[in-house]
C-alpha positions in Angstrom: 11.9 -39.3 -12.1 11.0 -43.0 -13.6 7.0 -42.0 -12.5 5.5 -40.1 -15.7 3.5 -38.9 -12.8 6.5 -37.2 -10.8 7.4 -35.7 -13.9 4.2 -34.1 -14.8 3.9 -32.9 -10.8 7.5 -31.4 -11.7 6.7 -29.3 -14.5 3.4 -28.1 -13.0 5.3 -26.5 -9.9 7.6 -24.9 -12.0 5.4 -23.0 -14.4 3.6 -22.3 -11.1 6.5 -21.0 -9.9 7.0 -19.1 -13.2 3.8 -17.6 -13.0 4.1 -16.4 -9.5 7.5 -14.5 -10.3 6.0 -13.3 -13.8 3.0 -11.7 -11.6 5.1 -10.4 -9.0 7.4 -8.3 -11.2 4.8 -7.2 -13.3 2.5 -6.0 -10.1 4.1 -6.2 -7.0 7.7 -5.6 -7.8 9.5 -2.4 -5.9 8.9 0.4 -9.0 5.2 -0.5 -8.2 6.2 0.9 -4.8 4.9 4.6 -3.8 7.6 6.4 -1.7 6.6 6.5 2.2 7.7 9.5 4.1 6.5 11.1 7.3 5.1 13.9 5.2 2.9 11.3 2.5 1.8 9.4 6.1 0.8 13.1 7.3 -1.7 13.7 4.5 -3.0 10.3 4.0 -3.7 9.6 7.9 -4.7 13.3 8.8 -6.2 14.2 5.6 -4.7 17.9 5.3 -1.3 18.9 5.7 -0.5 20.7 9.2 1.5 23.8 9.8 4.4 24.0 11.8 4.1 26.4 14.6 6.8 29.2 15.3 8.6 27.2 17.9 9.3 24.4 15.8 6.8 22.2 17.0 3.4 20.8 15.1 0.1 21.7 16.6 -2.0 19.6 18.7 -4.5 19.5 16.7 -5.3 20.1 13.2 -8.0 21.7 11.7 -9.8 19.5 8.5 -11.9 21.1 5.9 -15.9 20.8 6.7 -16.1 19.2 2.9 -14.3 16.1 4.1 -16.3 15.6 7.2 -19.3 13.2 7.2 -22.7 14.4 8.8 -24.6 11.5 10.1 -28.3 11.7 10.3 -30.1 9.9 12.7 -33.7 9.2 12.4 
């Protein structure tokens, strides 16, 4: 690296590269991770957790509070 160019280019891309593993441990690194299980899916995509029915199996469908439904007014 004779080119005081190159070597500027150089040292740019690595603190670049320093600055994008500095901001991935500090925010996307895996203890910024939430734990995903069937049950977490459950609530977050059905809103309410569901009750398992005597034979084993979940119901077809689930009833949801009337506090989280939307009522949309047309005029």
């Amino acid at each position: 690296m004779r080119h005081p160019l190159a070597r500027d280019i150089a040292v740019v891309l690595v603190v670049k590269v320093v600055a994008l593993a500095a901001l991935y441990i500090a925010f996307f690194g895996p203890h910024h991770r939430p734990e995903v299980t069937p049950q977490t899916m459950e609530r977050a995509i059905l809103g309410a957790a569901t009750t398992i029915m005597p034979d084993g199996q979940p119901p077809m469908f689930t009833t949801r509070s009337t506090e989280s439904r939307r009522t949309v007014h047309h005029v």
